[in-house]
NUDO-154154 format. One record per residue: x, y, z of N, C-alpha, C in turn. Coordinates in steps of 0.001 Angstrom, whole numbers, padded with zeros to 6 digits, always signed. Example, Ala and Ser with C-alpha at 12.3 -4.5 7.8 and 13.67 -1.06 7.14 Angstrom:
2
+013190-005690+007800+012300-004500+007800+013200-003300+007800;+012850-002250+007080+013670-001060+007140+012900+000030+007870;
END
This chain:
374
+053718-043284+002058+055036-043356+002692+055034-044361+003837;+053958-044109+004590+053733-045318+005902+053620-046669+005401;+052776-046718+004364+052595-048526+003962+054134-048867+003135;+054874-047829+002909+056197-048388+001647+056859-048635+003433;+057261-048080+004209+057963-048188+005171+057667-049358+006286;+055854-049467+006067+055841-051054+006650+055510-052157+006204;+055656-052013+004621+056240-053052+003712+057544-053612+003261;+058201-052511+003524+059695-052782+004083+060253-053628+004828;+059756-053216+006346+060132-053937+007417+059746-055516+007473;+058693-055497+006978+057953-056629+006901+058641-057917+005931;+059164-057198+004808+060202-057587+003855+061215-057935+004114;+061927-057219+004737+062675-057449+005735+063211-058770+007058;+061852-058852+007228+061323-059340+008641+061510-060956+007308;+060828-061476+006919+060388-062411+006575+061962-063003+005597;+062470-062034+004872+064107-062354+004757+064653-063130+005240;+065074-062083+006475+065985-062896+007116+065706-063341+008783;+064251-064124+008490+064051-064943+009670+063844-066302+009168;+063904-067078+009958+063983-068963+009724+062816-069397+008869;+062320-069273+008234+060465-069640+007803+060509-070851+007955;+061681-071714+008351+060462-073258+008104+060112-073679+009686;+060763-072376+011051+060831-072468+012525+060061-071942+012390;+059395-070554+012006+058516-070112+012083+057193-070505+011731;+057477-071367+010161+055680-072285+009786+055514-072897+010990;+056315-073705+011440+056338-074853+012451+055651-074650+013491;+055814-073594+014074+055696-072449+015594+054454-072541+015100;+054015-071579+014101+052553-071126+013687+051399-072469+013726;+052145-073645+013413+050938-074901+012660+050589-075562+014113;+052277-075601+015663+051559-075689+016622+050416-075008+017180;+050487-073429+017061+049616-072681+017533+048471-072879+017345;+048273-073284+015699+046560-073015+014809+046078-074762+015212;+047452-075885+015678+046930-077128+016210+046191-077133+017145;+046865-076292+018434+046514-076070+019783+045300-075503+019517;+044808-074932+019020+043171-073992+018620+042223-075046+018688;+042885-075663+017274+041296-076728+016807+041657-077816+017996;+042890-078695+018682+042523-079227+019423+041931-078937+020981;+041956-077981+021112+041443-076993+021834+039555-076800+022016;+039553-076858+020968+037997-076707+020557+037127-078058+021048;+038145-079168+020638+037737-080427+020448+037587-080789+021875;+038379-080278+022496+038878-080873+023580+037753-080482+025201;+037468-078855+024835+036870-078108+026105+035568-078408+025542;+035302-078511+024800+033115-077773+024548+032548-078666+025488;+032464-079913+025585+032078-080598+026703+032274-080583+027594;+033422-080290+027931+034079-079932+029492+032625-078742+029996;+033054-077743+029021+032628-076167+029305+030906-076531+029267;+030579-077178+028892+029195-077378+028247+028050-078056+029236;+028784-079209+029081+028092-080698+030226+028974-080212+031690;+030335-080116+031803+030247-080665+033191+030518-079640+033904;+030133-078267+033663+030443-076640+034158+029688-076159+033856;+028736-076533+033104+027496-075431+033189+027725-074271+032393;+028770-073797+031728+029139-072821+030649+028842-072777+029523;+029526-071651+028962+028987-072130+027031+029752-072902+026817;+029509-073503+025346+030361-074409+024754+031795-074428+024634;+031992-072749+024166+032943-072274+024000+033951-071496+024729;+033690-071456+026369+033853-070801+027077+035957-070926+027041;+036416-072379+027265+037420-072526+027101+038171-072585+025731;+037371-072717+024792+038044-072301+023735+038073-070964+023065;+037175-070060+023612+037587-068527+023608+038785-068235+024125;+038948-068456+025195+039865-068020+026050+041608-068971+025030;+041306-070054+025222+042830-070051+024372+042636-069827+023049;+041728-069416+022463+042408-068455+020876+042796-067046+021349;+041973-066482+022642+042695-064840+022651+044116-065348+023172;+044204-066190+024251+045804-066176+024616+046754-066835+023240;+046489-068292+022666+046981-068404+021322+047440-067068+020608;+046667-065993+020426+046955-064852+019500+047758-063974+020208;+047683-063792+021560+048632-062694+022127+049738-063494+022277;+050373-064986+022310+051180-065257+021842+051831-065466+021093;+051297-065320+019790+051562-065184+018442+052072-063957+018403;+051314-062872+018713+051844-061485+018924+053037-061378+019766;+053533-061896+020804+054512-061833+021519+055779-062586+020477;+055302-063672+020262+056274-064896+019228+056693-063326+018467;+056002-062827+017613+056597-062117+016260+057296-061019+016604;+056814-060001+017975+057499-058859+018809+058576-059388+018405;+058849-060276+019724+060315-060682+020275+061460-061061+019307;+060751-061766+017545+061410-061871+017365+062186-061166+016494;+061733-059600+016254+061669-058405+015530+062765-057543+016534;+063129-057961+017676+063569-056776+018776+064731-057235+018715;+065886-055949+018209+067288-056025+017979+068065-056715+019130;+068890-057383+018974+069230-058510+019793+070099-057801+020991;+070943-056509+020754+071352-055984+021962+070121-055354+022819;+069397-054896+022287+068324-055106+023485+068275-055800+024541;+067875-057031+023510+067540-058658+023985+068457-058762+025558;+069814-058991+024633+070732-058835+026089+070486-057869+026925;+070185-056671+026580+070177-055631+027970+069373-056055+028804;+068318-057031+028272+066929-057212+029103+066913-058357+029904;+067730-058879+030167+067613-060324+029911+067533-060526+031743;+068820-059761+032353+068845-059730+033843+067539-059564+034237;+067105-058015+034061+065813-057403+034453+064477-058041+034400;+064785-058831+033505+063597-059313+033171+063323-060604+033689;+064708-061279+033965+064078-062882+034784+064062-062049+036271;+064898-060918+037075+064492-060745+038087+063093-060454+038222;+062587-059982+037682+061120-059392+037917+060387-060537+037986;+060454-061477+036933+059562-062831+037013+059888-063605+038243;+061539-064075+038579+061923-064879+040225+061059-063729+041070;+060756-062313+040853+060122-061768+042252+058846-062327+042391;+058224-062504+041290+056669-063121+040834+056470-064455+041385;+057608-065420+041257+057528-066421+041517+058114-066953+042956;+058698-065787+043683+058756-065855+044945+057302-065171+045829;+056323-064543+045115+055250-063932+045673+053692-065763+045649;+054442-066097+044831+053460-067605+044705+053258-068308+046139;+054264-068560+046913+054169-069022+048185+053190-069014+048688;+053626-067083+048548+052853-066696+049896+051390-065868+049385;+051588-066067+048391+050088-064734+047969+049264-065657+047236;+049934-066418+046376+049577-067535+045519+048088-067907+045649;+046769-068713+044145+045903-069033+045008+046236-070683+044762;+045069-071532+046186+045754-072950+045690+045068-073419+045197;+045421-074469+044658+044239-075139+043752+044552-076247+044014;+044322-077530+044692+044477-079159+044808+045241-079125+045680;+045558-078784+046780+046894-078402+047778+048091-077817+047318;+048537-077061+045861+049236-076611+045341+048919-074951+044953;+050049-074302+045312+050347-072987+045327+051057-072497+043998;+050395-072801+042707+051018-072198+041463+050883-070532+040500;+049573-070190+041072+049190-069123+039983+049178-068415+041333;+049030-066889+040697+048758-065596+041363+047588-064840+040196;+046600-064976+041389+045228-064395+040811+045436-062978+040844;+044700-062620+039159+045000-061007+039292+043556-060689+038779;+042777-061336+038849+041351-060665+039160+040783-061524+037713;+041392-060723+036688+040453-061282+035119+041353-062516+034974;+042748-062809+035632+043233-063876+035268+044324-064276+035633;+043978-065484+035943+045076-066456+036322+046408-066669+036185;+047616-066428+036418+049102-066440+035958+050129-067877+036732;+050927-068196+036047+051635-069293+036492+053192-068636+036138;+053506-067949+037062+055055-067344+036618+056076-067684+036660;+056039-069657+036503+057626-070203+036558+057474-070255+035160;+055954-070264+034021+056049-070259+032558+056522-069053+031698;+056900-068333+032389+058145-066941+031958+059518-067471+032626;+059380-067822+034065+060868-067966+034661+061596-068561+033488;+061118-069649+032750+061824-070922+032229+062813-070152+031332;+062314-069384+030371+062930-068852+028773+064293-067656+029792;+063768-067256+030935+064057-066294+031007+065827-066742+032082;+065593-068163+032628+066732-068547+033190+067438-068989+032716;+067307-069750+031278+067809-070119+030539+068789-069050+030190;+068508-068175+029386+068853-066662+028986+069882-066250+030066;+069309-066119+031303+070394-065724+032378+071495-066549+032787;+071556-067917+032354+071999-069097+032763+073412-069179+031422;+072823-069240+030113+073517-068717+029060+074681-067745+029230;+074071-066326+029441+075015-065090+029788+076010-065594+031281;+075955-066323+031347+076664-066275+032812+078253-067042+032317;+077381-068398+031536+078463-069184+030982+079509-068806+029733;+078749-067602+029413+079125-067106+027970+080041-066197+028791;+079890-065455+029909+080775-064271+030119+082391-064156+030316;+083341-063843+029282+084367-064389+029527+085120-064018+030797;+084769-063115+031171+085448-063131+032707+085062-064301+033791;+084181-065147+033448+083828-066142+034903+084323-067657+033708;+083721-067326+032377+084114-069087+031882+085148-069927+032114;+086083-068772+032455+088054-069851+032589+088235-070654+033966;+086953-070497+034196+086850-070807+036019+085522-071464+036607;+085502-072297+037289+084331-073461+037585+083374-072048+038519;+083616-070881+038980+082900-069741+039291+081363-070025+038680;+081449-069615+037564+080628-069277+036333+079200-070404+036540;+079930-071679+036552+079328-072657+036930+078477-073042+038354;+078999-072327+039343+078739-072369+040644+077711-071504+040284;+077947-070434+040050+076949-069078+039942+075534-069594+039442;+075448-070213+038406+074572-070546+037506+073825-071803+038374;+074271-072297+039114+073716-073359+039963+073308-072885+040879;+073510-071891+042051+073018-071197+042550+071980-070285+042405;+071950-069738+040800+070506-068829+040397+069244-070290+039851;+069636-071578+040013+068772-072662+039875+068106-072990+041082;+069269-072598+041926+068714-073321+043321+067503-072189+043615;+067487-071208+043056+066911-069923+043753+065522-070326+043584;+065557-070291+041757+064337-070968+041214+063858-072291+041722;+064396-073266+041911+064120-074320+042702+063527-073794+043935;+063975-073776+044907+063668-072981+046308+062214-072979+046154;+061780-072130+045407+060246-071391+045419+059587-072462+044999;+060119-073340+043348+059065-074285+042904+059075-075303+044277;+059866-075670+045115+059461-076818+045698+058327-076214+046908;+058653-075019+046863+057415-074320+048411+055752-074602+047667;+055923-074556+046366+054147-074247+045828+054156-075738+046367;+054162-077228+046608+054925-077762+045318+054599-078269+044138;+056169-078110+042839+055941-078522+042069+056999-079133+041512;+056849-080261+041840+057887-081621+041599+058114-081159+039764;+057778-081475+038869+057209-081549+037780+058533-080361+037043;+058245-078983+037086+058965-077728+036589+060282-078081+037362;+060553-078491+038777+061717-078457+039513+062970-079872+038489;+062170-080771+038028+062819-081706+037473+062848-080902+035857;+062150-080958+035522+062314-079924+034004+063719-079101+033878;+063734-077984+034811+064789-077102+035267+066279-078318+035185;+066095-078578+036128+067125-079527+037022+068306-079746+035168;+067102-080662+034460+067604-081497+033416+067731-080670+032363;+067037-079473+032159+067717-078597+031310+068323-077738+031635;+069355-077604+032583+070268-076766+033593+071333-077783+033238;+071536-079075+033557+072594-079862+033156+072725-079910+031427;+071867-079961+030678+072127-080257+028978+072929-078808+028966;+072738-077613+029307+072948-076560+029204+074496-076401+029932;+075153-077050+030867+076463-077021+031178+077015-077863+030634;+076516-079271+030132+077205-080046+029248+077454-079623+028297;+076345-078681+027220+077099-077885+025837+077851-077015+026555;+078247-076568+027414+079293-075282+027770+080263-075893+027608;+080864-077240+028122+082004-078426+027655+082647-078288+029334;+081183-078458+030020+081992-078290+031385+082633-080120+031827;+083475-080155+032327+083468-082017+032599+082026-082797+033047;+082601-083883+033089+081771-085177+033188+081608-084972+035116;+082872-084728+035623+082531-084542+037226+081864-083670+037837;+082149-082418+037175+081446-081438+037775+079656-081759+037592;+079257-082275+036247+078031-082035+036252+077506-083303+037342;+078316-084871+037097+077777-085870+038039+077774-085164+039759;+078841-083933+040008+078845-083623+041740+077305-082549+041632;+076930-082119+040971+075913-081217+041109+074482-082045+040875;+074367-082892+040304+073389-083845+040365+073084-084723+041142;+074104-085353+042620+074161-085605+043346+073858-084783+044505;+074338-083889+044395+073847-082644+045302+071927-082839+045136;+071537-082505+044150+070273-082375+043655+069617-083456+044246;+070150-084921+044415+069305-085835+044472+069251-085914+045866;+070853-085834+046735+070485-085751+048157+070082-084912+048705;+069530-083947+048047+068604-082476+048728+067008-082802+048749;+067093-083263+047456+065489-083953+047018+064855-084795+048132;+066201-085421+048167+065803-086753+049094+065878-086309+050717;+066522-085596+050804+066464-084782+052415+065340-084257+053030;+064614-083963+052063+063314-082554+051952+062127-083267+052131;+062099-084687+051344+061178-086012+051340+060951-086372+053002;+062340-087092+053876+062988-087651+054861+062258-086526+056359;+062934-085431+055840+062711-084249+056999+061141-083555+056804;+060590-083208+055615+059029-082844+055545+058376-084278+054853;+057889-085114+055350+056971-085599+054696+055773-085767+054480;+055177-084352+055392+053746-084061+055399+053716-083400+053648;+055041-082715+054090+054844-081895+052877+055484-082454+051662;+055789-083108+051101+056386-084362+050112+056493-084931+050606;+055343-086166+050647+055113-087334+050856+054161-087457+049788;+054022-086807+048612+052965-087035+047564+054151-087764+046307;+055017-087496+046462+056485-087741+045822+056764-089162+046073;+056849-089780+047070+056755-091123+047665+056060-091907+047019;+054525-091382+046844+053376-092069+046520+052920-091705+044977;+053714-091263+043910+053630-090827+043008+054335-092265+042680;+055681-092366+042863+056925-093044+042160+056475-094152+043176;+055612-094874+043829+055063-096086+044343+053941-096498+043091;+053125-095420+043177+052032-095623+042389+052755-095986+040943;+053929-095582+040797+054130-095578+039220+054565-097345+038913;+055547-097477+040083+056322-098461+040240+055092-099846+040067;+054471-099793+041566+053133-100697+041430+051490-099980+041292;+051259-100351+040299+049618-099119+040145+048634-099947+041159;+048650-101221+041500+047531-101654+042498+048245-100732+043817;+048979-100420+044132+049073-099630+045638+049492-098050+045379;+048381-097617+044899+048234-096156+044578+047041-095758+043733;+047164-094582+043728+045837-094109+042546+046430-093832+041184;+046800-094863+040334+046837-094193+038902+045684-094192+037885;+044423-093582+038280+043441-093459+037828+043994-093216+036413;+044307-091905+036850+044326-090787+035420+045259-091592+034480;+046515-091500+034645+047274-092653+034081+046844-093659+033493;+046124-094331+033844+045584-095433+033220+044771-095163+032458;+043673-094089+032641+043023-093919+031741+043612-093361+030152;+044326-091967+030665+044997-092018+029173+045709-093105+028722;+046273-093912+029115+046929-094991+028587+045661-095990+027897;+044443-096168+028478+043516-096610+027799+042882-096019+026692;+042656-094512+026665+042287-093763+025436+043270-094047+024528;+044643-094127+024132+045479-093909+023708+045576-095036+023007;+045192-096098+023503+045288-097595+022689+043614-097626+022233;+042962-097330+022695+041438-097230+021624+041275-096023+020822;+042227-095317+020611+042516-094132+019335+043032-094956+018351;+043983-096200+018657+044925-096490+018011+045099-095770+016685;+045708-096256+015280+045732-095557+014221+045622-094160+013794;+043546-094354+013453+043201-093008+013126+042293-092539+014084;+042435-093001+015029+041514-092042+016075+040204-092643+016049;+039156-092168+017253+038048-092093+016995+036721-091617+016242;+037799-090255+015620+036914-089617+015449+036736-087972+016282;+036585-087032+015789+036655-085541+016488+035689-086010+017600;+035643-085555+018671+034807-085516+019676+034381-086157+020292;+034541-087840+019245+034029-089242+020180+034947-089669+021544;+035805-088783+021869+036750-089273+022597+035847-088934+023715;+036268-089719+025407+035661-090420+026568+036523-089848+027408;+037833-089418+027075+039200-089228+028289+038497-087655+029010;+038390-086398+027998+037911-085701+028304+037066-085368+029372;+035993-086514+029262+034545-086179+030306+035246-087464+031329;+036199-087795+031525+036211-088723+032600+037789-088779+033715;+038571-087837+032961+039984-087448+033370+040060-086133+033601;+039845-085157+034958+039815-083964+035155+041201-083037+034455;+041202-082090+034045+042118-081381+033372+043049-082486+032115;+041954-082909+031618+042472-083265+030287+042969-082718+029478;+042576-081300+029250+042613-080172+027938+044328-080056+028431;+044777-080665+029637+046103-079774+029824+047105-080627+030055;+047010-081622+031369+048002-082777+031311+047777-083706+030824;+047079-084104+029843+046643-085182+028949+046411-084630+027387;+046670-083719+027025+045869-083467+025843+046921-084422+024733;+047698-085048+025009+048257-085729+023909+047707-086539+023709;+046824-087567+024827+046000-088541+024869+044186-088346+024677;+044352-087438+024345+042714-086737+024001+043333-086615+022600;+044219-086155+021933+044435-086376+020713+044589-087882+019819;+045512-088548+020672+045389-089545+019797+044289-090536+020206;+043023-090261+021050+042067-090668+021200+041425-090796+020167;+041075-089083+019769+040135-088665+018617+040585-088647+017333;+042117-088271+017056+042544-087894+015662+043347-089338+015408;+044065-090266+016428+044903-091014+016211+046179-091347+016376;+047031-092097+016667+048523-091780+016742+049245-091687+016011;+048605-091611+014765+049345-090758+013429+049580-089227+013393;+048588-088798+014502+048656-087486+014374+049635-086987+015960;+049543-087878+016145+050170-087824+017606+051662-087492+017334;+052510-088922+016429+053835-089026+016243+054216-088290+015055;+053059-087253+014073+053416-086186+013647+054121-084929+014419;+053000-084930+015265+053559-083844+016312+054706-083541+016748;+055235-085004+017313+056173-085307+017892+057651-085290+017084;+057173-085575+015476+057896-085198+014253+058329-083734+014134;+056883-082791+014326+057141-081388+014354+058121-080846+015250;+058031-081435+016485+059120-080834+017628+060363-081390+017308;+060326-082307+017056+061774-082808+016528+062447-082495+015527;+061587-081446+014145+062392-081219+013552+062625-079857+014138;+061811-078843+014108+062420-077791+014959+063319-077631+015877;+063823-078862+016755+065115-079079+017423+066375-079210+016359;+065849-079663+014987+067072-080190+014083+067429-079061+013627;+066317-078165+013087+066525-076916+012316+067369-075771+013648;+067415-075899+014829+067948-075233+015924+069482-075777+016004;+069573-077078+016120+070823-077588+016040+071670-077362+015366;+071149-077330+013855+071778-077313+012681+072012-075553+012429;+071473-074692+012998+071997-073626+013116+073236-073157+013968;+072852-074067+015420+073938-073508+016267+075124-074311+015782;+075621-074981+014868+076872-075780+014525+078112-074665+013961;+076919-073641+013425+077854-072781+012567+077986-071369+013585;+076935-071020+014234+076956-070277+015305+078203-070251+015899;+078549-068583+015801+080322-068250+016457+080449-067397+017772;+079163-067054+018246+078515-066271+019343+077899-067158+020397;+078563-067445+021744+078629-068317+022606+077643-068230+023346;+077213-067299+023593+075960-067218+024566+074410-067378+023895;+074122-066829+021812+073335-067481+021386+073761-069118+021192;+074735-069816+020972+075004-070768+020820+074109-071915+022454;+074604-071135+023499+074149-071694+024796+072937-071483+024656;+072091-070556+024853+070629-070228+024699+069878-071442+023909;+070421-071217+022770+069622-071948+021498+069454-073482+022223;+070692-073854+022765+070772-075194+023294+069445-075351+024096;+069929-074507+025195+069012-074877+026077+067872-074493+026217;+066868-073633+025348+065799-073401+024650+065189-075026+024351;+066243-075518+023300+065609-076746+022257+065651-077775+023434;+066581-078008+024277+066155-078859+025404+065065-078555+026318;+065379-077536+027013+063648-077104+028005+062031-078051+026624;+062408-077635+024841+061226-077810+024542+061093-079258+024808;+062514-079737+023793+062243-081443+024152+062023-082326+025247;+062309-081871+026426+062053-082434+028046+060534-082655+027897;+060767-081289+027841+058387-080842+029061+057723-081811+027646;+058288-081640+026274+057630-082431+025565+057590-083963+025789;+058609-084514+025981+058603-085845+026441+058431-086162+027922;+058616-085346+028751+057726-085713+029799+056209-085561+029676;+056123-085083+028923+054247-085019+029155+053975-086378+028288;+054339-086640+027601+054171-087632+026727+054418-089305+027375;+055523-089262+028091+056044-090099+029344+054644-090028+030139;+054270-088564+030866+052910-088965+031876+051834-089718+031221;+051930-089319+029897+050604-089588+029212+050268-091239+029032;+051746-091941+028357+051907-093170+028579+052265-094529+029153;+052054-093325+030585+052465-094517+031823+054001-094455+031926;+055047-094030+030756+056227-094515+031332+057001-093083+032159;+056467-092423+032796+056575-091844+033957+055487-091227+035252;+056185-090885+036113+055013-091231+037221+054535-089705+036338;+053414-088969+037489+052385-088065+036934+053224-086452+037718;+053625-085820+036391+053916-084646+037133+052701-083268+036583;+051875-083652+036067+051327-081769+035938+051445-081496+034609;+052448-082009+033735+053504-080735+032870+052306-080834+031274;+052315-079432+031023+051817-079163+030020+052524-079399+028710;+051870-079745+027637+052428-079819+026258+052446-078475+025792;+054085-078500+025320+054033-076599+024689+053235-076143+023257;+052670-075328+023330+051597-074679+022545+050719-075107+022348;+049903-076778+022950+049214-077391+022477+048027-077359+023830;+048623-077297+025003+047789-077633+026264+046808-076081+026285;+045943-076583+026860+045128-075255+027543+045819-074823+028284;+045806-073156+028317+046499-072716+029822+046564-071149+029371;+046888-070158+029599+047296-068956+028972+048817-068508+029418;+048857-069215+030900+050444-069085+031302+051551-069419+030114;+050940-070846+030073+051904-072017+029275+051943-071323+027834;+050383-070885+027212+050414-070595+025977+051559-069047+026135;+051735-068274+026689+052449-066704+026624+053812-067068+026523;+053888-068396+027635+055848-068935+027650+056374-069378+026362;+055277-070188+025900+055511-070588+024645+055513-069561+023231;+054747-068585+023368+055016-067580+022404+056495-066771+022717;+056953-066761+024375+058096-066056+024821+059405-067077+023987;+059293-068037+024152+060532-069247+024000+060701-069029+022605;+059496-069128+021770+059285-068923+019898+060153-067761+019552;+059841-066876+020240+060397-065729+019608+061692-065421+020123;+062378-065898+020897+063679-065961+020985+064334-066578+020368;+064003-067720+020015+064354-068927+019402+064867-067801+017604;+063440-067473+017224+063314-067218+016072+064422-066147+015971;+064235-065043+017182+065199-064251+016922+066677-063971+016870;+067327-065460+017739+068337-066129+017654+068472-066842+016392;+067923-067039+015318+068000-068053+014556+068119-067120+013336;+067696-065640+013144+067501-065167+012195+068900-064625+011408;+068997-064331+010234+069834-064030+009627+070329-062690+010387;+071488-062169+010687+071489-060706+011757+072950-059756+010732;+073242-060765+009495+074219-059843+008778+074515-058967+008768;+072416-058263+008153+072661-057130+008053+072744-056348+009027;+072536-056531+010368+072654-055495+011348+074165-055747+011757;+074814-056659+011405+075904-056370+011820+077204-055613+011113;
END
């Protein structure tokens, strides 16, 4: 009776959910593994004194508990979903207002909160989860008939902002910023409102630079360094930009790659350039194929989509992916200065890997056939 009942569900489950979002999701995950593997053993090995495998243990257990989270979430009846949605980014903004001040640092930056066995980065929950709140706000028909709705939703950005600029983190604060605007532009808010709120953004940015520049003045010298690389350090930069053209084609080869042992945290803000080091930039602008069609297969759902707040979500889901994806890709190839930002499902991290199983399974569960429950 138990196996007919969770052969059912399962039957069920695989029905009426997206399978070609879901292969997609899965082939990043099992990518992120093996490049994963490729990427740490030397790190972990030669220049830490660890086992080989020390970092690639660790992202197959997080890989899998995000996989497990990906398939939860996207199994959990969607009024739920909504009930949860407040509760659940408040709890994470409390997390990510405790970073400041409890936070540990690492490079003069205040991002994770150490919890003994492990490390957490809790603007990689905020993201799925403001979106979501950001959505419901615009969707609610009591505030949409009115630029309110809009104010509101800019204000629960600024909140999130606020905190990322105290760790700082230039990097997530611009991420946000630009998928906060794609996300009022599908609402069909005007062309003015979004240019007065982006102006706002830039002369705040620029205020914060002017009035702290002990404390952003790394911002200055980021977008100097980018502008002219002889008057700055674009070590790292340059180097992936050098791996990246001696991968050319088909790569080097698994493991022959150099970026790794010579660019600190490769496995994470570089791993696109540790890939097409070793595998090539065939495998690179596959990737980049993969995310792009999963934006198409998202798009091409929300066209027919008659439910305004999955319609908003979905949007701004597929934008948050396509940004952090092309900004990392931008850091990787010189054509932006250097922010941090991880590649989704592919970078080392367990934060990044859990957000990314969180984002999957919304996605999926927004995307799924819901007929029959309705």
């Amino acid at each position: 009776m138990l196996r007919k009942i969770l052969f059912e569900n399962v039957n069920n489950y695989w029905r009426n959910i997206d399978k070609a979002i879901l292969i997609c999701f899965v082939m990043l995950f099992i990518l992120g593994i093996f490049f994963s593997f490729s990427s740490t053993s030397t790190l972990a090995g030669e220049r830490l004194n660890k086992d080989y495998y020390f970092f690639f243990t660790k992202h197959l257990v997080f890989s899998c508990l995000a996989l497990f989270l990906m398939i939860f979430i996207s199994n959990i009846n969607l009024k739920i979903i909504n009930s949860l949605v407040t509760p659940l980014f408040i709890g994470c903004l409390l997390l990510l207002i405790c970073v400041p001040f409890f936070g540990l640092e690492v490079k003069g930056s205040k991002r994770w909160l150490d919890f003994y066995l492990f490390r957490f980065q809790p603007i990689e929950l905020v993201k799925p989860f403001f979106i979501l709140i950001t959505a419901k706000i615009l969707s609610n028909e009591n505030l949409n008939k009115n630029t309110f709705s809009y104010l509101l939703s800019f204000f629960v950005l600024l909140s999130v902002i606020t905190f990322l600029i105290l760790q700082p983190d230039l990097g997530q604060s611009i991420l946000l910023v630009c998928t906060w605007i794609s996300i009022i532009f599908i609402s069909g808010v005007s062309i003015f409102i979004i240019l007065s709120f982006l102006g706002i953004s830039v002369v705040t940015l620029s205020s914060l630079v002017i009035i702290f520049p002990e404390r952003f003045g790394y911002i200055i010298k980021r977008f100097v360094s980018f502008l002219d690389p002889t008057k700055g350090d674009s070590f790292q930069s340059q180097k992936a930009l050098d791996a990246i053209k001696q991968g050319g084609l088909k790569g080097q080869g698994m493991g022959e790659g150099i970026l790794k042992e010579s660019v600190p945290e490769a496995h994470t803000d570089y791993i696109i350039a540790v890939i097409s080091e070793e595998f090539g930039s065939l495998i690179s602008i596959s990737l980049v194929i993969l995310f792009l069609y999963i934006s198409y297969r998202i798009i091409k759902f929300t066209i027919s989509e008659k439910n305004r707040n999955i319609k908003i979500a979905l949007c701004g889901l597929t934008a948050l992916l396509i940004f952090q994806t092309f900004i990392h890709i931008g850091v990787n190839t010189s054509l932006l200065p250097t922010t941090g930002m991880t590649l989704p499902f592919l970078s080392y991290g367990g934060s990044s890997l859990l957000g990314s199983g969180v984002i999957a399974g919304i996605i999926l569960n927004f995307t799924r056939n819901r007929s029959i429950y309705e």
